[in-house]
N, C-alpha and C positions, 0 to 999 in steps of 0.2 A: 504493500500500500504506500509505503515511503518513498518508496521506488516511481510508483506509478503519478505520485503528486507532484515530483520534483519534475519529472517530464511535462505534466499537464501545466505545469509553471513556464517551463522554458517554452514549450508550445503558445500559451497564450503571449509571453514576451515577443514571439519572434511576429505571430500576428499580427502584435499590438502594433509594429512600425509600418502593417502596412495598412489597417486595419484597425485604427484606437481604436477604445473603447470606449463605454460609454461618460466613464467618468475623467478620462485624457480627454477626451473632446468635449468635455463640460470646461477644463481647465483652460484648455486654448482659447474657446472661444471669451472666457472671464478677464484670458491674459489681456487680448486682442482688442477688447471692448475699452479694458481699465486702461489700453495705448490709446485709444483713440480720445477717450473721454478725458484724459491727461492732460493732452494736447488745447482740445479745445479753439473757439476761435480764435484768430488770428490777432492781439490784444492792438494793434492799429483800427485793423478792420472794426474792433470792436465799439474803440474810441472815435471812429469817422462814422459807423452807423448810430452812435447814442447821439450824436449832432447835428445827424440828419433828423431822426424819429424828434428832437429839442426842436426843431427847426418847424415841425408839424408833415414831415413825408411820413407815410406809411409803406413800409418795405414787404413784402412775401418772401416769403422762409427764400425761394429763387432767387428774388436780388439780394438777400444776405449772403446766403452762400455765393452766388458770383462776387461781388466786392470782396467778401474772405479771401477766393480762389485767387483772385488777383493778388494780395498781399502775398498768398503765400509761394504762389508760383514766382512771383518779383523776387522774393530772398530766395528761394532755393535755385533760381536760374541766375543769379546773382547783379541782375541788373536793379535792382530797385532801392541799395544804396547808391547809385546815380544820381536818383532824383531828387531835384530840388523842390518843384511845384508841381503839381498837379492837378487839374480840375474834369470835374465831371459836369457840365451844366445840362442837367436834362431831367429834372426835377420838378419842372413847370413852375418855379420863383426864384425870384433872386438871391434870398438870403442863404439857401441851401444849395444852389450854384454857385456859388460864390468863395465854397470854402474847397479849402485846399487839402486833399487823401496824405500829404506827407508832413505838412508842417503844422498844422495845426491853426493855421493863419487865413485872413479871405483876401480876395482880390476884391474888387468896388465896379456893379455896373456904372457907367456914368452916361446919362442920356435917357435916352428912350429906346426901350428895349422889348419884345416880344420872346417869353419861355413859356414854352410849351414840353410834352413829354418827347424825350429824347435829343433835343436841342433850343439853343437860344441863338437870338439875331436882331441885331439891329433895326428899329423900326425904319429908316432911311439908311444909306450910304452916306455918314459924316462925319467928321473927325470928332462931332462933339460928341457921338454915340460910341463907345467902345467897353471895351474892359481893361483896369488896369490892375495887373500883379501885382502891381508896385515892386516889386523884384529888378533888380538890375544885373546885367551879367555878371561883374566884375566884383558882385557881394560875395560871391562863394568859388566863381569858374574863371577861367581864363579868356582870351579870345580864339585859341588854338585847344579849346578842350570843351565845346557846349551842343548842347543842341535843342531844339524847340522843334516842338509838336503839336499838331492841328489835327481834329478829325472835322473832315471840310461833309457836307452831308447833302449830295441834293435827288430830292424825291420825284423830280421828273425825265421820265423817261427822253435821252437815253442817257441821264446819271452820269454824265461826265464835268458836266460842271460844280462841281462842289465848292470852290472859289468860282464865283458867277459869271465875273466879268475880266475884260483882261485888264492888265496895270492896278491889281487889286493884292492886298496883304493880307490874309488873316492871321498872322501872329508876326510882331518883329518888332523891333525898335532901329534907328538911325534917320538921318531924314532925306537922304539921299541913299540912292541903290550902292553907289560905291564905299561907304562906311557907315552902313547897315548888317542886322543880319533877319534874316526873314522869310518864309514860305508865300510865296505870291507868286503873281502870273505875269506874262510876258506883255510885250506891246500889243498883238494882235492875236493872242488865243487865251483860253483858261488852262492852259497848258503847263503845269504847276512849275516853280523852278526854287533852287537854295540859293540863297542869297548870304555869304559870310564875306563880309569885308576885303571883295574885290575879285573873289575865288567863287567862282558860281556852276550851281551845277542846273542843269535841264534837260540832258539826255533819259528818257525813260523810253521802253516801247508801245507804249498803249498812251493817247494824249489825253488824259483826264487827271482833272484835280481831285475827282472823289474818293473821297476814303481816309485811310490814316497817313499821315503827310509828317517825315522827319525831314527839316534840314539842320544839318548834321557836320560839327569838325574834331575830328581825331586822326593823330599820327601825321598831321602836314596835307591829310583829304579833305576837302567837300563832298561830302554825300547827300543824295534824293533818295527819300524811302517812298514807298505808296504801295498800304495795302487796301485792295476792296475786298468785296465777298469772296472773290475767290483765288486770288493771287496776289503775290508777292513782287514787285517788282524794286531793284537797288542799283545805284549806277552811282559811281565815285569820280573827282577830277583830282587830280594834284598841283599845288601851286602854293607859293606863296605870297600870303597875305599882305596887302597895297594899303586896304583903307584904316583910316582912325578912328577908334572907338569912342564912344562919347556915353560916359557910364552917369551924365547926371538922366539922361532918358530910361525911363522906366520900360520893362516888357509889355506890350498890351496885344489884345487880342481884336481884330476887328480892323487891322490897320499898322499904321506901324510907327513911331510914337519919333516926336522934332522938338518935344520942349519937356523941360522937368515935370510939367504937370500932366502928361501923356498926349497932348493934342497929338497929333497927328497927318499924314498924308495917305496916300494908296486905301483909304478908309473905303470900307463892304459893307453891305448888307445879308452874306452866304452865314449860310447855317452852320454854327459851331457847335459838335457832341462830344468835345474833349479838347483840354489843352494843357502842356508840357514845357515844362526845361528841365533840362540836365545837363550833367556831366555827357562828353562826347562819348557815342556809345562805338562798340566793334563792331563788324558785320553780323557776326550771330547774336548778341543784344538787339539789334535792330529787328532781324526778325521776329524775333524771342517775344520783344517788349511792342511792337506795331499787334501781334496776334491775341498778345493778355488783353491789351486794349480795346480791341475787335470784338473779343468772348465779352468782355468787362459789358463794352457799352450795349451787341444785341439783348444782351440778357436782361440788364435791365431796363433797357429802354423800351423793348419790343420790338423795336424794328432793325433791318438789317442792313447791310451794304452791298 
């Protein structure tokens, strides 16, 4: 009998690894649970969602979990200590548009302004209409290490105009194209292009401004990013940089900012569902960080690119 129990023991052991039992797969699943529950949400995400729901949004469990996903795919793909600001406006008000997912800070509609769900815009084309970060390049970044980000948004078919018009800015500061930096459009298309003090990129193969919009300087490049719904497109120049920086102008969105107090030129009226600075990111950051962006805004916004 001693004989035969020692066996029935080693017998059950050898099952057990292919085959737990009922009480090893009680234990996994307690282990597995008490990791997850450990973890918990994201304590940014946590702190940007209780300022939202302060603010009077009402989120579904989907846009909580997307805004988490976001934080937490940013640290673990390691671009999201990059950023400096970030906005989501697409909340349908200003006060809750207005604030920034990394610093805890707002930016300021100034003007007249239409937010609705999934973006915000300009009720005219003016410089007196804008947003301003109040953020300057040179508070945290260099002029050879930054980059700013647009998601430009247009809902009519055939969706290429997302910067609406041409010689139009939705993000930048400088008051001239040659010591400036800024994602706008050319003289005769909405044909998106980067604009970094003097070093300009506009090579892309599809001509549309819609979508997620980097322009972008790291390692001595200018880069153009643009994602839409279904692709990725990234094209770089090399050069070096010609024009002077002028760090009393603020970043602003909507245009591209000529005086301390944000006014502006190249001022739009295009639909803005996200906006960006950082540190200049690499080629895999850029994808990386344009597609969190992409997940971040259809999810909660509803609608897509």
């Amino acid at each position: 009998m001693r004989k035969n129990r020692r066996t029935d023991e080693k017998l059950s052991l050898r099952l057990g690894t292919l085959f737990p039992t009922q009480g090893v797969a009680q234990s996994l699943t307690r282990s597995l649970t008490t990791r997850f529950s450990q973890r918990g949400p994201d304590p940014n995400a946590s702190a940007y969602i209780g300022l939202l729901e302060g603010d009077g949004v009402s989120l579904s469990s989907a846009q909580k979990t997307a805004i988490d996903t976001f934080y937490v795919t940013g640290k673990n793909e390691g671009w999201y200590s990059s950023l400096k600001r970030f906005y989501l406006p697409i909340w349908g008000a200003a006060a809750p548009n207005a604030r920034c997912l990394v610093s805890s800070t707002s930016g300021t509609f100034e003007g007249s302004f239409t937010h609705t769900t999934g973006y915000a815009h300009p009720s005219a084309a003016s410089s007196a209409n804008r947003f301003n970060t109040g953020y300057k390049l040179l508070d945290d970044l260099t002029i050879e290490d930054g980059c700013l980000m647009a998601l430009a948004y247009d809902d009519t078919a055939p969706t290429t105009g997302g910067i609406n018009a041409a010689n139009k800015t939705i993000i930048g500061s400088g008051s001239i194209t040659s010591t400036s930096i800024r994602i706008n459009t050319g003289n005769s298309s909405t044909k998106p292009k980067a604009v970094w003090l003097g070093v300009n990129e506009e090579t892309l193969p599809i001509n549309s401004s819609h979508g997620v919009l980097l322009s972008n300087r790291k390692g001595g490049d200018t880069s153009l990013s643009r994602r839409d719904g279904s692709v990725f497109h990234d094209d770089s120049t090399t050069g070096s940089l010609t024009g002077t920086y002028n760090n009393n102008f603020p970043i602003i969105a909507f245009g591209s900012s000529s005086s301390s107090a944000g006014a502006g030129g190249q001022a739009t009226n295009s639909k803005g569902g996200a906006f960006g600075i950082s540190e200049g990111l690499n080629a895999t950051n850029r994808a990386a960080y344009t597609l969190a962006i992409k997940n971040l805004w259809e999810t909660c916004s509803g609608l897509t690119l």
